[in-house]
C-alpha positions in Angstrom: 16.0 119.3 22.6 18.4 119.0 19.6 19.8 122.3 18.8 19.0 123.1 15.6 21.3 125.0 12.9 19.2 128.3 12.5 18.7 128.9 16.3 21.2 131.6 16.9 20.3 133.3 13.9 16.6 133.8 14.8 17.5 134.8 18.2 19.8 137.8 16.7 17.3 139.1 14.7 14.5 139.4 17.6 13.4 142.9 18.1 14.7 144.6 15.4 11.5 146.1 13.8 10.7 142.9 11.1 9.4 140.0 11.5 10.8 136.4 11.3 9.0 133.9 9.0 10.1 129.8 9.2 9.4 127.7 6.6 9.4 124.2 6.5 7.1 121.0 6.5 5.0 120.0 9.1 6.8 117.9 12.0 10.1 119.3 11.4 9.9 120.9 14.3 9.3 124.6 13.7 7.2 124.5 16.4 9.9 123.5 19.4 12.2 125.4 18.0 10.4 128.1 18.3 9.1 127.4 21.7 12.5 127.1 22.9 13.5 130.6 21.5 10.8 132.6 22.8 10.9 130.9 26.6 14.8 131.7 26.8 14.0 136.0 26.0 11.9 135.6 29.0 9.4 137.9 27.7 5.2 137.3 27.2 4.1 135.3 24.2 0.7 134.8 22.7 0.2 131.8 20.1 -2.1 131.3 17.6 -2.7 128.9 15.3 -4.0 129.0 11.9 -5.4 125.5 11.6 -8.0 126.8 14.1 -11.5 128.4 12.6 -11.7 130.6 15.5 -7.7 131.9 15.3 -8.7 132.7 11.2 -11.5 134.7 12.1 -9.2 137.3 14.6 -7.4 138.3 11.3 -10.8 138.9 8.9 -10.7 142.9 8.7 -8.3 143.0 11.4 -7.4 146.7 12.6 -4.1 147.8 14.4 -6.8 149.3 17.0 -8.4 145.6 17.4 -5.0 143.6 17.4 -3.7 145.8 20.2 -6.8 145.1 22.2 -6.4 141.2 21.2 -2.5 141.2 22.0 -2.8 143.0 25.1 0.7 143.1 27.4 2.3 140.4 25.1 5.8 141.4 23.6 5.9 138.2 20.9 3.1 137.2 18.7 3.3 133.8 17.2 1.5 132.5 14.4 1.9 128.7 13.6 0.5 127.8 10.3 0.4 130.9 9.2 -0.6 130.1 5.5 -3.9 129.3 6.8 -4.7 132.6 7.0 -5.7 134.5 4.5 -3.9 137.7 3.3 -1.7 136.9 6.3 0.9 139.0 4.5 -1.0 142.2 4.8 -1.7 141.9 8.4 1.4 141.0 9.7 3.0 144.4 7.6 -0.1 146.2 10.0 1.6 144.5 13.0 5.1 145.5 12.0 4.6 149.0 10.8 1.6 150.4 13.1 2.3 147.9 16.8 6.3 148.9 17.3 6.9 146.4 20.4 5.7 143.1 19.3 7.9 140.9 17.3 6.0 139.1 15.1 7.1 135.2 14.3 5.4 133.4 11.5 5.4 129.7 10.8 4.0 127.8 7.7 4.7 124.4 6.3 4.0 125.3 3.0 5.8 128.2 1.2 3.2 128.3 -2.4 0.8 130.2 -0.1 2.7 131.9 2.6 5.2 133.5 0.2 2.9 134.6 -2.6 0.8 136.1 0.3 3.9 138.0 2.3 6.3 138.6 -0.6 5.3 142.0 -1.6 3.5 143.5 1.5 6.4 142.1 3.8 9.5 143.6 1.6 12.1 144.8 3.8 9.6 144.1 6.4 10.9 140.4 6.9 14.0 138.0 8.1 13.1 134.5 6.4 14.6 131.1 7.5 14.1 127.2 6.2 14.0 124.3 8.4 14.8 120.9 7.1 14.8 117.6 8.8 17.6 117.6 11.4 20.6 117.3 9.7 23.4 115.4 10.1 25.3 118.4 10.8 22.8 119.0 13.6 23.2 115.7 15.0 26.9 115.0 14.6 27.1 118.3 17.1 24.5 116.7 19.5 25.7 113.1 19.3 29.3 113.5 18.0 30.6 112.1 14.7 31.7 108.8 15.4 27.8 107.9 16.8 26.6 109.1 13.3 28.7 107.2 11.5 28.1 104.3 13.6 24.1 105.5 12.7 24.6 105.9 9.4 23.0 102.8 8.0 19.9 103.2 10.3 19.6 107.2 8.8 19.5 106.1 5.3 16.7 104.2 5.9 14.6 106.1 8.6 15.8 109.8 7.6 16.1 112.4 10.2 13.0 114.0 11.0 12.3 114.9 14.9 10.0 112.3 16.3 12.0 109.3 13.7 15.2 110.7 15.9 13.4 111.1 19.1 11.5 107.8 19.8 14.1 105.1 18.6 12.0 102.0 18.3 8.9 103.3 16.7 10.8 104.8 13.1 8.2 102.2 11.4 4.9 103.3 12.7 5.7 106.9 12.8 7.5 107.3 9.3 4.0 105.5 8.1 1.9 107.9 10.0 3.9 110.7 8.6 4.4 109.6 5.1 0.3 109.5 4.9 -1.4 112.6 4.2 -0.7 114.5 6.9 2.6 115.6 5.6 1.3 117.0 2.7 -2.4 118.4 4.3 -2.1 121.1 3.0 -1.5 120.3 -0.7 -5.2 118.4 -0.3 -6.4 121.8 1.3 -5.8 123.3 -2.1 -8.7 123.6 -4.7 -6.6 122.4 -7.7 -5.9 119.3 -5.5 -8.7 117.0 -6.3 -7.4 113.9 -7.0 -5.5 112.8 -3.3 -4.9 109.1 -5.4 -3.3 111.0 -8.1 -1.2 112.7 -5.4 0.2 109.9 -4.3 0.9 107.9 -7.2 3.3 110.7 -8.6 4.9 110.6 -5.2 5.3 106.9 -5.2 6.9 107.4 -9.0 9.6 110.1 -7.9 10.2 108.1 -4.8 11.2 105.1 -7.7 13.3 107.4 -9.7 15.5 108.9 -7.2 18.4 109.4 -8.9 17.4 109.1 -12.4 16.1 111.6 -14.8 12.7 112.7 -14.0 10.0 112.5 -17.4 6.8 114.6 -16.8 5.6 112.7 -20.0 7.0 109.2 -18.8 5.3 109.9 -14.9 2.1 111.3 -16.7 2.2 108.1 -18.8 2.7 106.1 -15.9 -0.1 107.3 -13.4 -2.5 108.4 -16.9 -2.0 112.1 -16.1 -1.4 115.3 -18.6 2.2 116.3 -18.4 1.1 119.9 -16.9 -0.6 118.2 -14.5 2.5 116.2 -13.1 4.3 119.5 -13.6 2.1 120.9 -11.6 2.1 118.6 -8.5 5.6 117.9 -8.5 6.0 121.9 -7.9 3.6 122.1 -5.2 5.2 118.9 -3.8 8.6 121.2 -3.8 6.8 124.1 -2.6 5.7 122.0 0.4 9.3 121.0 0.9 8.9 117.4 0.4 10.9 117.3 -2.6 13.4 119.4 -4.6 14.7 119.2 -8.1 18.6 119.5 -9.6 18.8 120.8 -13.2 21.1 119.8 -15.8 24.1 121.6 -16.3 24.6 122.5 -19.6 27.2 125.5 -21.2 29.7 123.6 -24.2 29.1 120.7 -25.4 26.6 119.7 -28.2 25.3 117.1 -27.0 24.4 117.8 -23.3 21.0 117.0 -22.2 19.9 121.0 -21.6 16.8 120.2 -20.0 16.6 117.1 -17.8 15.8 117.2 -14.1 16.7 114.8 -11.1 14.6 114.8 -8.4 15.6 114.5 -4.7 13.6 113.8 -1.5 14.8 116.3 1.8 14.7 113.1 3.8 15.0 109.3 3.3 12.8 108.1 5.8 9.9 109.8 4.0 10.9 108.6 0.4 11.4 104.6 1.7 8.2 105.0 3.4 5.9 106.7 0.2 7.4 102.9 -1.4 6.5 101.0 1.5 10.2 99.7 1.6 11.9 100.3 5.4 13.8 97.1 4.9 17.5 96.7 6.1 20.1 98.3 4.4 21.8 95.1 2.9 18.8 93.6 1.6 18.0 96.4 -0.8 18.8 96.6 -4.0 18.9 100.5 -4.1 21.5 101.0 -2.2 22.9 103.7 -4.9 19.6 105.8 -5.0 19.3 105.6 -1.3 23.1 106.9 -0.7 22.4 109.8 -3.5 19.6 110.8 -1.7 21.3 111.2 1.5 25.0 112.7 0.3 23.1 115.9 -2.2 19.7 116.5 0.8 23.1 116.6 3.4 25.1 118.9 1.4 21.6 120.9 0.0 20.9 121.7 4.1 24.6 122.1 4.8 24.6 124.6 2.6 21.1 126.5 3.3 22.1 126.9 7.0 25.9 128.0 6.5 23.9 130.5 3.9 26.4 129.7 0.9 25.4 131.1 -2.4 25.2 128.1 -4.8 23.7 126.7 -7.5 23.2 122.5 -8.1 23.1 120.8 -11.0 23.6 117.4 -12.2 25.1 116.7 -16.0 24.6 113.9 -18.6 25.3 114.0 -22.3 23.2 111.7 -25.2 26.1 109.3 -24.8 25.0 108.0 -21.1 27.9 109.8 -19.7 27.8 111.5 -16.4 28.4 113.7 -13.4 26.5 113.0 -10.4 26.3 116.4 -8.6 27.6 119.9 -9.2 27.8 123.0 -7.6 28.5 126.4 -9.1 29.7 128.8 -6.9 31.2 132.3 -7.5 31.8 131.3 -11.0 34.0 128.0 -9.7 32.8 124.8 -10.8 32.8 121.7 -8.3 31.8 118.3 -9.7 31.0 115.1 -7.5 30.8 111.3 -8.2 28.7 109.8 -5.3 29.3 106.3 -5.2 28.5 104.0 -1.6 31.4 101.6 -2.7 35.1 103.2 -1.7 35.7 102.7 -5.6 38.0 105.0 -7.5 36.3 107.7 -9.8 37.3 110.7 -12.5 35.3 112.9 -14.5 34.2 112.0 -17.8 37.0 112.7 -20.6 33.7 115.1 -22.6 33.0 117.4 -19.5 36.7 117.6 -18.4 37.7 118.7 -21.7 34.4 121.1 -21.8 35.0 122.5 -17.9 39.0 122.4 -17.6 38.9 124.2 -14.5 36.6 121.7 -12.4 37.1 121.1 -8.8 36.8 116.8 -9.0 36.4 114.9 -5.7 34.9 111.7 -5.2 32.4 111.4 -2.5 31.8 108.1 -0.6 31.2 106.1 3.1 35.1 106.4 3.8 35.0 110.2 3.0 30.9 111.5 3.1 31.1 113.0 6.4 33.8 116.0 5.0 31.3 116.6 2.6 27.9 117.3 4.5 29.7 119.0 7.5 
């Protein structure tokens, strides 16, 4: 059991009148983590899960009378999949404000139905967390850092989720099995998702453009679909934290693209495996798009779990030029080249003249690991 970043964190909020929600995709191991939490307070648990019929049906109508009677002498009440059920939201604010003792814990791998369904029955009711892929972070503590770095070509191309981690030797088949549609079941559960095919040819398009500006026109062009349709996807593919987008930064200069996107996959092994390329680092000619991927997921988790305030950007101006990644933070401006080679970098003469006061470094594989831990 890798210890994972937000494990403390849960366990100091258990018992304190609200209950904790994780979020996350399926088979980033929400599930063990949360196993491992509730077996080490010792106390009684009852699961449920919310990909079974019969688990749905308890919460149809449910009273506090009738879940007492269901919950009996258990002190924690999980619910896996929790977006399954409907108005889930509502029933867990009856748990929490009418059944005092039981801590309610609340999985779902996909936030578009969980949140809608929680956010406004469950304010001030509610602790919320996000779990990613491990992280490097994760696994520099587990392994130490000079095993990751001796990893490091083998991550960019597997990723980091659990079982790719866990069961070194069978990254190929699993990442396969994973990238299918199980990991994003529930977007095909939806009733606006009709079209699985279509599903996975915007998928297999992002995966290509990692690293370049994202067109809705150009994708919609590409697979023959309406821009608001690929708008539409690509949010629920974000939603089901699959994917997530940077926005340009734009504040000075006239010629700054205002309203580009970049989009970003949370882990590699998933991307390379949506393009059916698991190849060898060295034989790949996208090398670049690969070591972008990795650097700005690493530093987006590193982030999340240290719970920085921040916002991400990336800029480019009419003229080609460009910064890979920036962060805004109280106000200060941080800007990052991300380049795999040890070569030398600087900020482009426009933005540095636009944003004086930017914080410059270069970010590559002699130097990455400061950045991501």
């Amino acid at each position: 059991m890798i210890p994972r970043a937000i494990e403390t964190r849960i366990k100091d909020r258990l018992f304190q009148g609200k209950a904790i929600i994780v979020y996350g995709a399926r088979q980033v191991g929400k599930t063990t983590l949360i196993e491992k939490i509730v077996a080490e307070t010792g106390v009684s648990a009852l699961w449920l899960n919310g990909d079974e019929a019969d688990v749905r049906e308890i919460f149809v109508d449910a009273t506090s009378v009738g879940l007492k009677a269901y919950f009996g002498n258990h002190k924690i009440v999980v619910i896996d999949e929790a977006q399954r059920i409907l108005n889930i939201g509502l029933t867990i604010k009856l748990i929490t404000d009418q059944i005092k003792n039981i801590q309610v814990i609340a999985t779902g791998s996909s936030a578009f139905e969980l949140a809608d369904s929680i956010k406004e029955p469950l304010t001030g009711r509610k602790y919320e967390f996000n779990l990613y892929p491990l992280s490097f972070g994760e696994m520099t503590k587990e392994t130490g850092l000079l095993h990751e770095k001796r990893l490091l070509e083998h991550r960019l191309i597997f990723g980091y989720y659990p079982e790719i981690v866990t069961k070194s030797g069978n990254e190929t088949e699993l990442l396969k099995l994973l990238a299918g549609s199980y990991l994003y079941k529930d977007l095909l559960m939806l009733e606006g998702i009709k079209k699985p095919v279509l599903l996975e040819k915007i998928l297999k398009a992002l995966a290509l453009q990692v690293g370049s500006e994202v067109s809705y026109h150009e994708i919609g062009n590409l697979v023959n679909a309406s821009n608001e349709t690929v708008e539409k996807y690509i949010s629920l593919l974000e939603q089901t934290y699959i994917i997530f987008q940077l926005n340009a930064f734009s504040r000075n200069v006239r010629n700054e693209i205002r309203k580009g996107k970049k989009i970003y996959f949370y882990d590699n092994g998933i991307r390379n495996a949506i393009i059916g390329n698991l190849n060898p680092l060295h034989t790949r000619v996208d090398k670049g798009a690969l070591w972008e991927n990795f650097i700005i997921s690493e530093r987006f988790k590193f982030l999340q779990y240290n719970q920085e305030s921040f916002s991400p950007y990336f800029w480019r101006t009419t003229q080609q030029q460009e910064v890979d990644y920036i962060e805004e933070r109280a106000g200060k401006l941080r800007a990052f080249e991300i380049k795999w080679k040890s070569s030398k970098g600087r900020l482009p003469v426009t933005f540095d003249k636009a944003y004086p006061d930017t914080e410059f470094k270069l970010v590559n594989k002699d130097n990455y690991f400061e950045f991501i831990l």
